[in-house]
KEBA-611559 format. One line per 2 residues: number of its first residue (from 1); their letters; for each residue x, y, z of C-alpha. Coordinates in steps of 0.1 Angstrom, whole numbers, plus 5000, padded with zeros to 4 digits. Layout:
<pts>
NUM> a> X Y Z | ... $
</pts>
This chain:
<pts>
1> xx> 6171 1121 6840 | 6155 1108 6807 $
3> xx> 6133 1142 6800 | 6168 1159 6809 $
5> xx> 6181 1138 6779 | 6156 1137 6757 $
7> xx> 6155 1179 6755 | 6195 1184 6754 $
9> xx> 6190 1159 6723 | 6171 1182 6705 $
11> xx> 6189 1216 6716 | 6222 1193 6706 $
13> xx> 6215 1174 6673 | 6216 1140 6686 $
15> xx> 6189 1112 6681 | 6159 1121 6705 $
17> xx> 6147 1095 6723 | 6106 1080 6726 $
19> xx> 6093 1067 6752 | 6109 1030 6745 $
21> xx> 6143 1022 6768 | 6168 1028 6750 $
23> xx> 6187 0999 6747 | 6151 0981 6735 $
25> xx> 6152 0951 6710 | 6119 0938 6694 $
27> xx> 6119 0905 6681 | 6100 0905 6648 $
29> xx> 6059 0899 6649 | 6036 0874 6636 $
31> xx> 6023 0886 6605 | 5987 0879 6597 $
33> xx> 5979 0852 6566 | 5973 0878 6542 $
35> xx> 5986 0918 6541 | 6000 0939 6510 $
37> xx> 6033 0956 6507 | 6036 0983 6483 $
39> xx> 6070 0997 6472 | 6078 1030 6456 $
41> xx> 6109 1046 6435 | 6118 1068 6416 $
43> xx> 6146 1081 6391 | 6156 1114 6372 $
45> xx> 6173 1130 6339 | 6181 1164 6345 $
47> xx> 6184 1193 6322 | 6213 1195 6299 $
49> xx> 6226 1224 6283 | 6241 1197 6257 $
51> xx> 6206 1185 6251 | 6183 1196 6219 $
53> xx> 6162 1211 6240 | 6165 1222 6280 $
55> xx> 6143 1193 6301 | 6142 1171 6328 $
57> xx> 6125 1137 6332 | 6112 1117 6365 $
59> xx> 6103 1084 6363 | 6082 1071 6390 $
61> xx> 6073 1034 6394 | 6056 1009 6422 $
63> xx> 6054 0974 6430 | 6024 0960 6450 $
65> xx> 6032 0927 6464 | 6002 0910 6481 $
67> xx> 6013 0879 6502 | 5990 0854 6510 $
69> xx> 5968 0858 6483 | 5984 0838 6457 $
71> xx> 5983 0865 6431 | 6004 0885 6407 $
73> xx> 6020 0918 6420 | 6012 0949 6404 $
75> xx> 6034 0966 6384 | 6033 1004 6376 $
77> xx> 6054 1031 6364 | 6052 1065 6346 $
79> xx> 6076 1089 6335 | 6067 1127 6337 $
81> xx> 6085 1151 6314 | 6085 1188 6315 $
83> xx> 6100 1213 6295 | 6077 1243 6297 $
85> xx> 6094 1274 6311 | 6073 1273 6343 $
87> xx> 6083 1237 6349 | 6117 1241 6341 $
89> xx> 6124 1269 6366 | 6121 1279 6404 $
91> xx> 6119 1318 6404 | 6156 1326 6388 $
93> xx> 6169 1287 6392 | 6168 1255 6368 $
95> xx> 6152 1228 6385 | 6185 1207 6387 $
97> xx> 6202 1194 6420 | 6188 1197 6452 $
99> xx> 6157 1215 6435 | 6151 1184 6412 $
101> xx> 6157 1160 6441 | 6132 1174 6464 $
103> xx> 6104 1171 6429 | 6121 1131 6426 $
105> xx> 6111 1123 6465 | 6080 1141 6463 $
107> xx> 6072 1125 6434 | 6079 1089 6445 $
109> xx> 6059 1096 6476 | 6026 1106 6456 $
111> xx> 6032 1076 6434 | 6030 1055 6467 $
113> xx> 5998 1071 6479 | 5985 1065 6444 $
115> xx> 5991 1026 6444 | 5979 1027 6485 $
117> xx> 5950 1040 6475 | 5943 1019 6448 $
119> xx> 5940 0988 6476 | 5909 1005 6491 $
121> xx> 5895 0966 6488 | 5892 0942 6506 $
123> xx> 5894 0971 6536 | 5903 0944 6561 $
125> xx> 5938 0939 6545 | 5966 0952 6564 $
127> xx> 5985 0974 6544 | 6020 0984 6548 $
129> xx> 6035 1013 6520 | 6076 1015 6515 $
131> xx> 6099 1039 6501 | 6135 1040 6491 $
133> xx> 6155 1064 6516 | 6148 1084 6536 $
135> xx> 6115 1104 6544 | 6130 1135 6554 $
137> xx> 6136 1159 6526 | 6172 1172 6543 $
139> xx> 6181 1188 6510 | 6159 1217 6522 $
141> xx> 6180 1223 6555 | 6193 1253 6538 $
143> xx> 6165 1269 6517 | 6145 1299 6528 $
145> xx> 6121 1293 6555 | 6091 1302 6534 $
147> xx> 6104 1276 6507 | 6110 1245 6529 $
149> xx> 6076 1253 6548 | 6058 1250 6511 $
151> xx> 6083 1217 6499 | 6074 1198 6533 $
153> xx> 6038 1210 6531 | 6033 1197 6494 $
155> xx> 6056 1161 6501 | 6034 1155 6538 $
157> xx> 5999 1159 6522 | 6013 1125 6507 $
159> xx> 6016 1110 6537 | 5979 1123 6550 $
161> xx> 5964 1104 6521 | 5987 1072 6529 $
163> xx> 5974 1077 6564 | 5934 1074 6560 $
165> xx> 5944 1041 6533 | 5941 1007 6535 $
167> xx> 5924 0990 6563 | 5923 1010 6594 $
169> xx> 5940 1030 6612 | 5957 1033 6580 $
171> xx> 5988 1023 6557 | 6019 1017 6580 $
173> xx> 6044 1037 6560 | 6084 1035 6563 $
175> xx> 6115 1049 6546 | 6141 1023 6539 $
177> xx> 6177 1031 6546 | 6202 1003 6536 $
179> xx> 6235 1002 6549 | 6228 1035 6564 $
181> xx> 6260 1060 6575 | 6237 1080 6604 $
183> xx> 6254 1088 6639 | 6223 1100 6654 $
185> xx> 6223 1069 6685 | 6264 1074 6687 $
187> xx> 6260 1112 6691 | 6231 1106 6721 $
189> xx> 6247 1082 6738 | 6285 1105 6739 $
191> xx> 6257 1131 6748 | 6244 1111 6775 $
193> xx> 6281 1102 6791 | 6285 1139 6791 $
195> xx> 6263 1146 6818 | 6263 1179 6828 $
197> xx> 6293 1188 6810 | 6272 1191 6777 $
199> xx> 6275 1222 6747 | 6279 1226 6713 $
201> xx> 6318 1224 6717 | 6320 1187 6736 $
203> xx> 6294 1174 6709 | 6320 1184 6685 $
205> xx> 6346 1160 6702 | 6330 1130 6699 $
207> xx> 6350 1101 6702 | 6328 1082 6679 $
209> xx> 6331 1105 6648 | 6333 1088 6619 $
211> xx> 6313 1057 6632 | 6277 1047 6623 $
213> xx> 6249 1043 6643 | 6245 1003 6628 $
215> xx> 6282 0997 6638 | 6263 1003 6680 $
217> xx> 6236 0981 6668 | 6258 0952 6650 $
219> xx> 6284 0952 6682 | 6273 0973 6711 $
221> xx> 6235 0966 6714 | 6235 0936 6692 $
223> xx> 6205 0933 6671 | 6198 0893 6666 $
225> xx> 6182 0886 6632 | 6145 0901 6628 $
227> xx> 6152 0925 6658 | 6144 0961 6655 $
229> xx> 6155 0988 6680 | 6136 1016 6702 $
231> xx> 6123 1042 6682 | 6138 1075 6686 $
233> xx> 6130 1109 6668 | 6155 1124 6637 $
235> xx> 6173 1156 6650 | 6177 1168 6612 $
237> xx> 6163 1205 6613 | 6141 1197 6584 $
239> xx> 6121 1176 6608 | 6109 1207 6629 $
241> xx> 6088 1218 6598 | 6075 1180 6596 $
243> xx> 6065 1186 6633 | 6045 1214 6626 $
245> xx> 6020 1198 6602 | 6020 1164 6624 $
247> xx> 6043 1140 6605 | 6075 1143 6627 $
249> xx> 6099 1114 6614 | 6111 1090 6638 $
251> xx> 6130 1061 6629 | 6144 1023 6641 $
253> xx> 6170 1005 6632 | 6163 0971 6622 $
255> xx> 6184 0936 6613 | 6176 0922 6581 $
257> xx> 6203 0897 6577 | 6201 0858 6591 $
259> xx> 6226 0837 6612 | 6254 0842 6584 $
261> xx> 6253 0877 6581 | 6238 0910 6599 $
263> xx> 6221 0935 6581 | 6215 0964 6601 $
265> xx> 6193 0988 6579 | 6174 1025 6594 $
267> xx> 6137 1026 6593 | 6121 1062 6592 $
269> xx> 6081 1066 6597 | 6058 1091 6608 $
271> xx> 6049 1096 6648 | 6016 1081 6642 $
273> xx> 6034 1046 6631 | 6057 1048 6656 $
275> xx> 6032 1054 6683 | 6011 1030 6673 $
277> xx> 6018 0996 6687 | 5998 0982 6658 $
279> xx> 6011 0995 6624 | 6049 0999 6637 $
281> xx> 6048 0961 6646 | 6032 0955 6612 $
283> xx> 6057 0978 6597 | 6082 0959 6611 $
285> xx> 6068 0921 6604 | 6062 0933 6569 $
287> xx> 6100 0946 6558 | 6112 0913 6572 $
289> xx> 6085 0893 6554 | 6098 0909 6527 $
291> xx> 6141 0913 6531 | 6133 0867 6535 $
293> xx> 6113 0865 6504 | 6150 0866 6480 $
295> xx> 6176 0888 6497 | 6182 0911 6531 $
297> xx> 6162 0939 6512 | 6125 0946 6507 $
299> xx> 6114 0927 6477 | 6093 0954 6466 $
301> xx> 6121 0982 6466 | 6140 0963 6444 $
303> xx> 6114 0959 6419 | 6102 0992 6417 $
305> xx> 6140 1005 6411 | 6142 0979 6385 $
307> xx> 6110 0994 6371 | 6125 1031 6378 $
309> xx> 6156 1032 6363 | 6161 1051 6334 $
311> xx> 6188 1031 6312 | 6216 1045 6289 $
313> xx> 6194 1032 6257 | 6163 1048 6272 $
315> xx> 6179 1078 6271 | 6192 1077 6240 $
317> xx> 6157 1066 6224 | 6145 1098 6240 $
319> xx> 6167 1126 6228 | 6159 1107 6196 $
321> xx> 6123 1109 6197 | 6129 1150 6212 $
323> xx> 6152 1157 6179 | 6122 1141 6158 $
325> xx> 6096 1163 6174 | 6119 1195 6171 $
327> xx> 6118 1190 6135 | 6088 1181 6125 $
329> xx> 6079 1214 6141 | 6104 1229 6120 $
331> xx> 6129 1236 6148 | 6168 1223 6140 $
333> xx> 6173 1213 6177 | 6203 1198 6178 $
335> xx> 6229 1180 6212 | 6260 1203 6212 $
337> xx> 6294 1191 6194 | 6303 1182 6231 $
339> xx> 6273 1155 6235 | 6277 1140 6203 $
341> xx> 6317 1132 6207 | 6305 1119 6238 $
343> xx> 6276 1097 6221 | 6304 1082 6193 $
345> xx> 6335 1081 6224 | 6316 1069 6253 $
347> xx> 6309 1029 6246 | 6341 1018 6244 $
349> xx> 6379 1030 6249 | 6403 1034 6223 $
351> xx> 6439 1030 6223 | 6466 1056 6206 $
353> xx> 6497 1045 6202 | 6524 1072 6184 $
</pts>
C-alpha cells in the first residue's frame, strides 16, 4: 500500500518515499567527455565580547573544477565582515549561533550561484554545483513561522538562480553529507513493519534507535561501489516551507568508497534534480567523478574548505588590523584581560611544579 506509506511517512517523520522502489540501487553513469563541477564553503568568526570591537566574519570560497578540458580550476574566495549595528543584530538578538549559521549556509549557497553563473559559456557544458552539508536549513525548525518563511525564502532564491544556469535544464545541484548520522530510511522501514499498528508512540520504540541510515545501506541493502539509492524526500519540518516555494529537498544515499572500503555518504537536492532523470544521473556521475579524482570525497569540497577556513593566525592578523583601525580613529579598543591571557597561555602548556 505504497501511497498508504508514503503519507504515514510524512504524518510520522520518517523518510518519504518517490516514486523509485525502495530497495533501488543505481550503478553510476557515463559521464560525458567534458562537464564542470563547482564546489562551495564556507566558514565563520562570531562576535566576541572579548574582542575590541563586537563583529562577526564569514568567509565564503569556491572551487570550479572543469574535467576534460585540460585547464586550471578556479579559485575564489571572499570574506564579508560586518560590524554595523543593523548587521550585527536580529531585532533584540546578536547574530551568533543558530542565527549566524543560517547567514553562513545562505551565504555559501549565493557564493555557488555566483561561480554557476559565471560558466554561462560554452552553454552546452553540463554543469553540476556542490555544497558542503546539508541543504536544509533545520536550524530554523524552531523559529517563528514568519522568520523561517523569510530565511528559506532568501537561501531558495539561490537555488532558482542555480536552476536557470549552465547548460539546460540547468545546474544539477547537491548537498554533500559525509559520513552522515540520519535515520530517516531505518525509521520508514520500522514504520513500514508496523503496518496498521502505526502512531506517534510505536515510532518512538524503534528498535533501530541509535543506528544510521548508511549502516542499512553498507549491510542491509548493500550499496556496491558507485551505487546510489532510491531517492526519497527529507521529513525535517523545515522542508514543508521549501515545499511551498518549489524546492522540496530530497535526497540519496550514495557509495563513494572502492573494493577496499565503503563509503556511504547522503546526497540532498531539490525535486527538480531528483525528478529529472537527466541532471540526478549527472549529479550522480559527477560526485563519483570527483570522490576518484584523490580520495572518497568530492575534490572540489575539499578545496573550497581549504580555501574557507579561517586559521588561528588569520585571526589574529585581523583583530590586529581592527585594534589599528580603532586607533587611528582615535578609539582605545582594546581584547579584554580575559582574551589576552588567553593570546600569551594558549600556544603551548606550561608546567608548575611547587
Amino acid at each position: 500500500r505504497f501511497e498508504e506509506l508514503k503519507a504515514k511517512a510524512a504524518e510520522l517523520g520518517a523518510a518519504i518515499p518517490t516514486d523509485e522502489p525502495l530497495d533501488a540501487t543505481h550503478p553510476a553513469p557515463a559521464m560525458p567527455e567534458r562537464f564542470t563541477v563547482i564546489g562551495a564553503d564556507g566558514s565563520a568568526i562570531p562576535p566576541d565580547r572579548h574582542s575590541a570591537a563586537l563583529y562577526y566574519l564569514i568567509n565564503t570560497a569556491s572551487l570550479t573544477y572543469r574535467h576534460g578540458s585540460g585547464q586550471q580550476p578556479i579559485a575564489f574566495s571572499t570574506p564579508d565582515l560586518r560590524y554595523a549595528t543593523e548587521n550585527l543584530y536580529e531585532g533584540r538578538l546578536l547574530v551568533q549561533g543558530n542565527l549566524l549559521d543560517v547567514r553562513r549556509d545562505t551565504a555559501e549557497i549565493a557564493r555557488l550561484a555566483d561561480a554557476a553563473e559565471a560558466e554561462a559559456e560554452p552553454r552546452d557544458v553540463p554543469l553540476v554545483a556542490l555544497t558542503d552539508g546539508t541543504l536544509l536549513l533545520w536550524v530554523l525548525e524552531e523559529s517563528p513561522e514568519e522568520l523561517r518563511r523569510k530565511k528559506v525564502a532568501d537561501y531558495v532564491r539561490h537555488l532558482d538562480r542555480l536552476k536557470k544556469a549552465g547548460a539546460a535544464p540547468g545546474a544539477a545541484v547537491g548537498g554533500f553529507i559525509s559520513r552522515p548520522r540520519y535515520p530517516d530510511v531505518l525509521r520508514l522501514v520500522w514504520l513500514a513493519q508496523l503496518g496498521e499498528n502505526a502512531s506517534r508512540q510505536a515510532m518512538e520504540d524503534n528498535p533501530f534507535l541509535g543506528l544510521a541510515d548508511r549502516s542499512l545501506f553498507d549491510a542491509g541493502l548493500r550499496l556496491a561501489p558507485g551505487q546510489r539509492s532510491a531517492c526519497f524526500v527529507s521529513p525535517s519540518p523545515v522542508n514543508k516551507s521549501y515545499a511551498e516555494v518549489g524546492h522540496t529537498i530530497g535526497f540519496f544515499y550514495v557509495n563513494v568508497g572502492d573494493e577496499n572500503q565503503t563509503e556511504i555518504a547522503r546526497v540532498e537536492t531539490p525535486e527538480w534534480v531528483y525528478q529529472s532523470p537527466a541532471l540526478l544521473d549527472r549529479l550522480h556521475g559527477a560526485i563519483i567523478a570527483q570522490c576518484r579524482l584523490v580520495t572518497p570525497y568530492p575534490y572540489v569540497l575539499a578545496r573550497a574548505h581549504e580555501l574557507a577556513v579561517i586559521t588561528t593566525d588569520e585571526r589574529r592578523q585581523l583583530e590586529s588590523f581592527i585594534e589599528s583601525a580603532l586607533l587611528r580613529h582615535g578609539v582605545h579598543g582594546l581584547s579584554s584581560q580575559k582574551a589576552l591571557l588567553k593570546s600569551l597561555t594558549g600556544g603551548a602548556k606550561r608546567s608548575f611544579r611547587k
